[in-house]
C-alpha positions, 0 to 999 in steps of 0.5 A, spaced: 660 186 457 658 185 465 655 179 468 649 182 468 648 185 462 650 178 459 644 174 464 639 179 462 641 177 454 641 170 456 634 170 458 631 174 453 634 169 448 630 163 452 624 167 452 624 169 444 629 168 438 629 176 438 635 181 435 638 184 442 641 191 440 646 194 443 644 201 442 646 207 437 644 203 431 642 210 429 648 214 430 650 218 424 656 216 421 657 209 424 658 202 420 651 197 422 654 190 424 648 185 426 653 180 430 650 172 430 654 167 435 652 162 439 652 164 446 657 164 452 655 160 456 657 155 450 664 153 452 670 157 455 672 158 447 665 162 446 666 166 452 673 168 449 670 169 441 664 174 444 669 178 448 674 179 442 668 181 438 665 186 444 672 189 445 673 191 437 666 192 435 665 198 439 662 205 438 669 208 439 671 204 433 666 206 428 661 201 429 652 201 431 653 193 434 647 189 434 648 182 436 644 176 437 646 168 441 642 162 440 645 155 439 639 154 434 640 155 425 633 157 426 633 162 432 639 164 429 636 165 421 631 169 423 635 174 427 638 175 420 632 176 416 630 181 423 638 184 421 636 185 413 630 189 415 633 193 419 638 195 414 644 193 417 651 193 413 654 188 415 652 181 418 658 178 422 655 170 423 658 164 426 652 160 424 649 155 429 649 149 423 653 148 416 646 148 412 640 152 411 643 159 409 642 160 401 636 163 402 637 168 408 645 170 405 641 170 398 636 176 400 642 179 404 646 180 398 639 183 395 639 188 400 647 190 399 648 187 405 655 184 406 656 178 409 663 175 414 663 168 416 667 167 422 669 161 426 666 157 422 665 155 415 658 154 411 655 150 405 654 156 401 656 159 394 663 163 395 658 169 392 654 170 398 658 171 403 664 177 403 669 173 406 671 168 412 675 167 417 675 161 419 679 155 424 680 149 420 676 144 423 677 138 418 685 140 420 683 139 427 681 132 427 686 131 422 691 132 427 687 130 433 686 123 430 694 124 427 696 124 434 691 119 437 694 114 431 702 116 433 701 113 440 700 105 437 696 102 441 695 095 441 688 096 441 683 102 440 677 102 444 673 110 443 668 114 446 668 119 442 663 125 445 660 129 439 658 137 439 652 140 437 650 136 430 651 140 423 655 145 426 662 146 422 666 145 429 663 137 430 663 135 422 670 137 422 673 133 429 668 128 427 671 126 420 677 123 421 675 119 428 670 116 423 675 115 417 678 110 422 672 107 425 669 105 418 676 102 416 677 098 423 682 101 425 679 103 431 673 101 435 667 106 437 665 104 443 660 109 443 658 116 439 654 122 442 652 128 442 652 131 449 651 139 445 659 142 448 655 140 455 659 138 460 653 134 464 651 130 458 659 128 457 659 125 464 652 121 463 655 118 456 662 116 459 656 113 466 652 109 461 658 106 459 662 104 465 655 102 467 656 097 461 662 093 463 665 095 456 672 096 455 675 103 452 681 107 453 681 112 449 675 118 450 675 123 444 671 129 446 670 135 441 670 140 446 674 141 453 668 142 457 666 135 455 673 133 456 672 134 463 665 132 464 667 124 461 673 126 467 669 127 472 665 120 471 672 117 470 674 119 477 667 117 481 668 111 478 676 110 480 678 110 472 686 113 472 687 118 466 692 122 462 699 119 461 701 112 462 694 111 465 689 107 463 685 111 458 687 117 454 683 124 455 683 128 449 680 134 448 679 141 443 679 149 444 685 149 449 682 154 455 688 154 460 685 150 465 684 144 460 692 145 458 694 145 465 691 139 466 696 136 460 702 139 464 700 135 470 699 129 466 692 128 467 689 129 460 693 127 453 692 131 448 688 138 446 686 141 440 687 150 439 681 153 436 683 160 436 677 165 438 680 171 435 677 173 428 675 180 430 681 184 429 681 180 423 674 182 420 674 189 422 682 191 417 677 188 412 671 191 414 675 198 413 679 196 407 671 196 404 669 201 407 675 206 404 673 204 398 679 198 397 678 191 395 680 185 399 685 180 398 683 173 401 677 170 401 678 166 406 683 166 412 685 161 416 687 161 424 694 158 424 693 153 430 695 147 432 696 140 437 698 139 444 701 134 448 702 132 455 709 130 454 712 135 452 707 142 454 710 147 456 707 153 462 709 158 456 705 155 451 699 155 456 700 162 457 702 164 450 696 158 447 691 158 454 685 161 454 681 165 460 683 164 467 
């Protein structure tokens, strides 16, 4: 989708939490997908996810797509109940918020209408949902804080930068940095949501140098909040990365993010794999040629990198964007 066809959604979306149809929902013979996801504008991994289903779900492949962005579980609610209503065959969600479904997915599966989860999971009986295909979050703090804990540090002082509260991706990296926290092991310095915004990130990281206290670690849950907390280290004259003061870690593993690994100038960061698409779409088709699946759930393989021992093939074969 063009520059401009994707500001006109973004505005549309601010004014109104409407459905945003991208035509040919009548289109005899076509499989009508309502697609629900955060907005690309979110981070360099949303702007990957949107562009992978953009890419699959198409006419050309058999489908009538109607899509709707927004980063909030009501908004996002609603144009599930707007899709029912219309009738759609399937509803394709990655949900803004891990709570508030049961109802909405309830009347779904009423309708005959089957529902995939993608990106991230839900708090919702198994029965209400087709299937998932999903990353591991919970895995990806587990492996973050994992390595954080391998560098055996003589003292642990973190500014952990949240995401979007209640959505899959926050509960998950947050879990095991609080696991640590409750038990001493580490210092929170400060925890606080910036909304995967970049602004917001630097501002958290302002306030606390402003504060005279010590840290030496940040913890943010996604890249752009990563390099937000950066900016702030780098006005105020704080080293970074390897061998430095402060440890940077970050989340989703867009190139530009993993090329600042291989320079050394931030630590760790954590795959989120953005590609579900093809995935939903040999399982969309399995059903609609009469077959059964044979996965509830399917999990991106993913893993952590370290700015030790990065490589530029890693960056090409695991990095995301330009």
């Amino acid at each position: 989708m063009g520059k401009k066809i994707l500001s006109i959604l973004a505005v549309l979306v601010v004014l109104a939490p409407c459905v945003l149809f991208a035509g040919g929902q009548k289109d005899s013979g076509l499989i009508k997908v309502g697609i629900i996801n955060n907005p690309p504008a979110e981070s360099g991994y949303r702007a990957a996810n949107v562009a992978d289903f953009e890419k699959v779900f198409t006419k050309e492949n058999g489908y009538a797509v109607s899509t709707f962005y927004s980063l909030k579980n009501d908004e996002q609610l609603n144009a599930a109940s707007q899709f029912i209503t219309n009738k759609v065959d399937y509803i394709l969600l990655s949900a803004a918020a891990t709570d508030g479904w049961d109802s909405v997915l309830s009347s779904a599966k009423e309708a005959g209408i089957k529902v995939f989860l993608f990106d991230r999971m839900l708090n919702a009986k198994q029965d209400l949902y087709e299937a998932a295909v999903v990353s591991d979050m919970a895995n990806q703090g587990n492996t973050a804080v994992a390595w954080l804990k391998a560098q055996k540090l003589s003292e642990y002082n973190v500014i952990h930068i949240q995401g979007a509260m209640g959505s899959d991706a926050q509960i998950g990296r947050t879990a095991a940095l609080d696991k640590e926290f409750a038990s001493g092991a580490m210092n929170k310095v400060v925890q606080q949501t910036a909304t995967w915004d970049e602004a917001e990130a630097k501002k958290i990281v302002e306030s606390v140098i402003n504060s005279k206290e010590k840290f030496n670690v940040i913890y943010a849950e996604n890249d752009g909040m990563a390099k937000g907390a950066v900016a702030a280290l780098d006005a105020a004259g704080i080293t970074h990365g390897v061998g430095k003061d402060v440890i940077v870690m970050g989340f989703d593993c867009n190139k530009w993010a993993l090329r600042e690994l291989l320079a050394g100038n931030w630590n760790y960061n954590g795959q989120c794999s953005p590609f579900q698409a093809s995935v939903i779409d040999g399982m969309i088709k399995t059903l609609e040629s009469g077959g059964k699946l044979s996965s509830k759930k399917v999990i991106s393989e993913e893993k952590g990198f370290d700015a030790r021992t990065i490589t530029q093939k890693d960056i090409d074969t695991y990095g995301l964007g330009n």
